[in-house]
C-alpha positions as CSV (number, residue, x, y, z in Angstrom):
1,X,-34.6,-41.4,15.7
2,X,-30.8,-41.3,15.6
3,X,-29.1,-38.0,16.8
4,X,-27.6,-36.5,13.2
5,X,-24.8,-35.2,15.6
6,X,-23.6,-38.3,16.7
7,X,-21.0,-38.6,14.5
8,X,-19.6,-35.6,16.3
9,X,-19.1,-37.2,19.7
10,X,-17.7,-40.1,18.5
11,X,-14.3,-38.7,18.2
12,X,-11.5,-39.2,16.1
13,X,-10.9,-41.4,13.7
14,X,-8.2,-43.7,14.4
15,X,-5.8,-43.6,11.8
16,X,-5.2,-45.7,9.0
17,X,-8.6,-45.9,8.7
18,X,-9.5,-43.2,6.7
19,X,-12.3,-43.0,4.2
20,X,-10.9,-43.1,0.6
21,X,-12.7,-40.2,-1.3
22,X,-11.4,-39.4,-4.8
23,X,-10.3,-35.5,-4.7
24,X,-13.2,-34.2,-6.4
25,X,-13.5,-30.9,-8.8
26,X,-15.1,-29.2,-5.3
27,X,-11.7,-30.1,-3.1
28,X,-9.3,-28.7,-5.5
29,X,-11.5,-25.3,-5.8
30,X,-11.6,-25.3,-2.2
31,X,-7.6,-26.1,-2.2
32,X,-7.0,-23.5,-4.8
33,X,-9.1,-21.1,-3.2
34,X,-7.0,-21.2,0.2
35,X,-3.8,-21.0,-1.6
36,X,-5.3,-18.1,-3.6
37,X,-6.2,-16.5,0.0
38,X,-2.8,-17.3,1.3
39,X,-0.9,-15.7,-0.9
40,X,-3.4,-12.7,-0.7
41,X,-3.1,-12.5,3.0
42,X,0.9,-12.8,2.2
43,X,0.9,-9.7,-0.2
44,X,-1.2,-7.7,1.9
45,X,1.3,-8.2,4.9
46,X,4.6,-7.5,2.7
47,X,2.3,-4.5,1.3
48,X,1.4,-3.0,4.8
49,X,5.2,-3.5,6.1
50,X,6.3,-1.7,3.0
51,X,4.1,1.2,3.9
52,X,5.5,1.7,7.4
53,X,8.7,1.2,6.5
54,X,8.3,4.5,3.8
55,X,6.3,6.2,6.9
56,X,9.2,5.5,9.3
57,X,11.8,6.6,6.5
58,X,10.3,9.4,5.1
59,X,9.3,10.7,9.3
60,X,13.2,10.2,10.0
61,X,14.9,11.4,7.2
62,X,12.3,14.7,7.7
63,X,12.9,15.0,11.4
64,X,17.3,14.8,10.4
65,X,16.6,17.4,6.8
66,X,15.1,20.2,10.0
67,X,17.6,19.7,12.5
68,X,20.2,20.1,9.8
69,X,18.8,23.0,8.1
70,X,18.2,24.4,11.9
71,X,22.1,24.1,12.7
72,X,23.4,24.8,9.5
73,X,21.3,27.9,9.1
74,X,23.1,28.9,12.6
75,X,26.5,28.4,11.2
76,X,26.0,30.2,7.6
77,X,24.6,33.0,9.8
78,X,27.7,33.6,12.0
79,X,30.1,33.0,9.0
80,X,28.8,35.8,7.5
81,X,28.2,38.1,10.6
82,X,32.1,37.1,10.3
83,X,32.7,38.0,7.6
84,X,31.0,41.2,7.5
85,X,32.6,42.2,11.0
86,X,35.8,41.5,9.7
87,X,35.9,43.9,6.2
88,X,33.5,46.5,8.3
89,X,36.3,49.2,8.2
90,X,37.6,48.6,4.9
91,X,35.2,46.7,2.0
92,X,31.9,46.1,4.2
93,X,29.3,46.3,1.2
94,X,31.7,43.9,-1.4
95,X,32.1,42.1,1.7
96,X,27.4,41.8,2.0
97,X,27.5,40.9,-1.5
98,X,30.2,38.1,-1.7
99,X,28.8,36.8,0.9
100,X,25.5,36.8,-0.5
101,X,26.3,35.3,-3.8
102,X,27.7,32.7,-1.9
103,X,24.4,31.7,-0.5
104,X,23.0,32.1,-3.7
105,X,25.0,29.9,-5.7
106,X,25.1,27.1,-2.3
107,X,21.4,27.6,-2.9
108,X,21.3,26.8,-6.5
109,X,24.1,24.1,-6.3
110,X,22.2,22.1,-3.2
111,X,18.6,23.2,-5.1
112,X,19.9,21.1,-8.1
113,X,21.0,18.2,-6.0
114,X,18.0,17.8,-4.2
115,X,15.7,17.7,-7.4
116,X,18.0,14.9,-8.4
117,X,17.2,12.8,-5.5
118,X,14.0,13.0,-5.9
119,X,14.0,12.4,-9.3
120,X,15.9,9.1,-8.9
121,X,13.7,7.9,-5.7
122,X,13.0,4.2,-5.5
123,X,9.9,3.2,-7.3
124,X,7.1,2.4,-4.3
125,X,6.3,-0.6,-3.3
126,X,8.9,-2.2,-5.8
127,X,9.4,-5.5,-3.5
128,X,5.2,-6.1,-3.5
129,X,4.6,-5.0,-6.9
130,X,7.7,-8.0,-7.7
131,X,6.4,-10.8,-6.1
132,X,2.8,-9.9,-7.5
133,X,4.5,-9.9,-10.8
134,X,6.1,-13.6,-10.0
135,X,2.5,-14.9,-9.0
136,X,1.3,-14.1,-11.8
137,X,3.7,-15.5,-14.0
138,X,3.3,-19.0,-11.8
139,X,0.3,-19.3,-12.1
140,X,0.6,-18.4,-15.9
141,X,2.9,-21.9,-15.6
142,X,0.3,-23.9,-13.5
143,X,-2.8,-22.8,-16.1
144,X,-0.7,-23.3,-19.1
């Protein structure tokens, strides 16, 4: 009885001997299929880069907004103990109030321009959701 693994140990072909087989239907679904899992594998790595790029620019730009806000809180404090100190003898309480409309209206103005960024934020995942668009539209081409 021959050994059905025989083929196995025989080794490689040598080349230029190569069966012909005509490319059936099953080797271009099995073609097709491992490009389709290529380029799925390809999406899900541009996808998952995406997403720690956003993690590592949203954790930065988060950890810069707080020390900002620490320091600048800091200096906005000592301006107007300043300010106060200065016009204590003469105009102390117009003094409080100027300087507290000035906060108020720094607060409004950067209030405004922050809602603005966000508002004109780059759509997520806009590189991905691109070259998912352009696959589809090949193989639109190929099918067609």
């Amino acid at each position: 009885m021959a050994d059905p693994f025989d083929s196995l140990n025989e080794g490689p072909e040598p080349q230029g001997e190569r069966p012909s087989r005509p490319a059936g239907l099953m080797d271009s679904a099995k073609r097709m299929l491992a490009t389709l899992i290529a380029l799925i594998h390809t999406r899900v790595e541009l996808f998952t880069t995406e997403i720690e790029e956003e993690i590592h620019r949203a954790a930065s730009i988060l950890l810069w907004a707080v020390v900002a806000l620490y320091f600048g809180s800091l200096t906005v404090l000592m301006i107007a103990f300043t300010v106060v100190i200065i016009f204590w003898d003469d105009h102390r309480v117009l003094a409080a109030a100027l300087v507290t409309a000035t906060f108020l209206v720094m607060t409004l103005i950067f209030g405004l321009l922050a809602r603005a960024r966000l508002k004109a934020k780059s759509r997520f995942m806009a590189a991905s959701l691109e070259e998912l668009k352009r696959d589809r539209e090949s193989l639109d081409r190929k099918i067609s």
